[in-house]
N, C-alpha and C positions, 0 to 999 in steps of 0.2 A: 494560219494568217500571219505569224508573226514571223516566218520565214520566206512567207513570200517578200514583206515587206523589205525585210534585210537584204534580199534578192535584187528588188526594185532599185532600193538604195544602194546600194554596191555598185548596180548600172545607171544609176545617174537620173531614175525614172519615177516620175507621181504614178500613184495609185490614187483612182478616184473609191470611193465609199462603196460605190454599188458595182465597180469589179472586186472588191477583196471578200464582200456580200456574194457574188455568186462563186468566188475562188474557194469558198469556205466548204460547198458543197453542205451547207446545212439548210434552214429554211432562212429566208432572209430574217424574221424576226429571230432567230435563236442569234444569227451572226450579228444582227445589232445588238442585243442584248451584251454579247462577250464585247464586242469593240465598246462599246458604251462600258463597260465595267475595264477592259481596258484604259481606256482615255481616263477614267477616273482613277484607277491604280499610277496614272503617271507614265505609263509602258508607250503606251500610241497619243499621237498629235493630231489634230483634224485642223483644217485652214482652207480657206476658201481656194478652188484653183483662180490663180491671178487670169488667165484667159477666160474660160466659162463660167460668170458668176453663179451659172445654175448648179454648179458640181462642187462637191465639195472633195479635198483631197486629205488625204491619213499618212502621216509616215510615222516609224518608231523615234519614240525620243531619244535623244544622244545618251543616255545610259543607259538605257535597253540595248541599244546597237551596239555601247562597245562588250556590254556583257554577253551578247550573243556571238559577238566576233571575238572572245576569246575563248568562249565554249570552245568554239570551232575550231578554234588556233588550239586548243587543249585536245582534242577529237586527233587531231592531224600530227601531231605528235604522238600523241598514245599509237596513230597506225604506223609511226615510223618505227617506234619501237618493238610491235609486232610482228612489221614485217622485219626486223634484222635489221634496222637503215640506223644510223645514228641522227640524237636529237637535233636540231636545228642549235648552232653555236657548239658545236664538239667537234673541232678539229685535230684533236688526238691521234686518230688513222689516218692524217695525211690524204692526198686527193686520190679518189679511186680505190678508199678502205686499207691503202698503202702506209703501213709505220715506219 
């Protein structure tokens, strides 16, 4: 859930409660119960959609999202260094791994 979410947000998109409910692939009550214990952790936002008063939409809070986007940012580095690539800000070898 909490990936999709950062997903959404990244592309600029609401998620309404009862797509991130069936995205959960859990029963709908197990996934209210985690978003409901979510929102109450602080992690996810719920707010009316301004278009359909009938929907309500979720997105992660801004320190949820910047902590998941440096996971990531941490993830992508770790595979640079795995594969052989230099970190990101190591201009050492010059362009092209060139000294």
């Amino acid at each position: 859930m909490m990936l999709d979410l950062y997903a959404a947000s990244c592309e600029g998109q609401d998620v309404c409660l009862s797509s991130l409910c069936l995205a959960s692939s859990v029963a709908p009550s197990t996934a209210m119960r985690k978003i409901n214990d979510l929102i109450t952790r602080g992690h996810i936002r719920r707010m009316p959609d301004p278009v359909d008063g009938r929907r309500t939409n979720v997105s992660l809070s801004p320190r949820t999202f910047r902590f998941i986007d440096d996971a990531i940012a941490e993830v992508i580095e770790e595979a640079k260094v795995v594969a052989g690539a230099p970190p990101d800000g190591d201009d050492s070898h010059g362009p092209a791994g060139v000294s």
